[in-house]
Every structure is written in C-alpha cells, then in structure tokens.
N, C-alpha and C positions, 0 to 999 in steps of 0.2 A: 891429356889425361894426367892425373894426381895421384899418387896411391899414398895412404896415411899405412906405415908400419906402427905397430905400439906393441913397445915391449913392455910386460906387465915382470913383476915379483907379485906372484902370489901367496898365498897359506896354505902347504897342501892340504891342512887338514880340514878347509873351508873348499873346497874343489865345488862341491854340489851348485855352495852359495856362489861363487865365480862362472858356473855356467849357465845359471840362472839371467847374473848380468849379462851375461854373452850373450842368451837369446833376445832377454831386450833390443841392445845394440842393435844387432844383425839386422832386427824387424824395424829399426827407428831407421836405421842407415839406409835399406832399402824403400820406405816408405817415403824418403824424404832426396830424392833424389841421386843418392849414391848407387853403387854395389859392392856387396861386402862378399868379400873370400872368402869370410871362416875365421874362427878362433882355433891357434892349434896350442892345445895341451898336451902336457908330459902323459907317453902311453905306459914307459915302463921305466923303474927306479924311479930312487928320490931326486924329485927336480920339484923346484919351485918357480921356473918360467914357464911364460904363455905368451903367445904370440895370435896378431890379430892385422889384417888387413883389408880394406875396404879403401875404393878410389869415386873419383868425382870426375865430371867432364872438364873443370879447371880448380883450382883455387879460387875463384873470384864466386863456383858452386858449391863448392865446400864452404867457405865461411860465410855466406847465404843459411846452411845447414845449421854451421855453429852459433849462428844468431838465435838460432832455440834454446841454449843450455841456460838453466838457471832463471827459464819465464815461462816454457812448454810444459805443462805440467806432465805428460808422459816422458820427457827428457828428464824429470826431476825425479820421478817414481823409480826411476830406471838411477841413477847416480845415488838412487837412496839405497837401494840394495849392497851399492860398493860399500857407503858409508855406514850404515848398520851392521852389514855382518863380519868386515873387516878382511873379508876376503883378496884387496888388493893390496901388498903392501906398499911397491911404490910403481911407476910405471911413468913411460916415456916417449915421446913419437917424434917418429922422420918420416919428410917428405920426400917422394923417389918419385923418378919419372919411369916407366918399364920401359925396357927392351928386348919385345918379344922375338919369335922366331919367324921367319918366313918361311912360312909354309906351302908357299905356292913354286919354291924353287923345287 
C-alpha cells in the first residue's frame, strides 16, 4: 500500500471553495480505485493549512489513477474549481508507506 500526504496552503477566506474541491477529490479518488481518508481543515484560529490523504494498493495503482488528470473530463471539472476560485495557494505531496498497529496482539 501507498498513501499520497498533500500538504495544501490555502486562502482562509476561500475555505467554502476548498472543500468544495475536497469533495470532488474524495469521490474521484474513491471512484477510481483508491481510498481517501479525508481532507483535514483548520477547526480553530487562523491557519491556512489542510491536509489530505488517500492510499492505493501500489504506485504502479496510483499512476494508473493519475493517467486521468488533464484528459478525464470529471478530473478537469474538479482542478477547475482550484483554478478559478484560487482557493489553493500552493500545495505539496509525499509518498509514505503506513505502519499500522497490531491489533491482534
């Protein structure tokens, strides 16, 4: 397993238009053979990070995924929304491997 971290710089005052994108995402990434964790947003004070995570059953399934961007036209609807409302201002991803807990111990 894969998990993509992406650290966003948003606009607080664009928040609405950023979780708008988010739900996109969420419904593209699961739709499309991932699973998404969630976008987490600042709950209190000024912050302008967001964070988002969603994994694949390898890399080689992930960029399978990302052979949509920029020809799927719902993957372009969805990056229109960043680009219009300016809601992200810059943002960043790492690839982590987890390591979860054992729970059977």
């Amino acid at each position: 397993m894969i998990t993509c971290v992406v650290h966003y710089v948003i606009d607080p005052a664009k928040t609405a238009d950023f979780e708008r994108f988010a739900r996109e995402w969420m419904r593209l990434v699961n739709a499309h053979g991932g699973v998404h964790h969630g976008y987490f947003l600042p709950a209190e004070g000024a912050s302008d990070r967001a964070e988002a995570l969603f994994s694949f059953d390898s890399l080689a399934a992930y960029e399978q995924y990302r052979q949509r961007f920029g020809v799927d036209p719902e993957f372009m609807a969805a990056d229109r929304i960043r680009e219009e409302s300016g809601c992200v201002l810059r943002w960043d991803r790492t690839f982590m491997r987890p390591l979860l807990p054992d729970l059977g111990s």
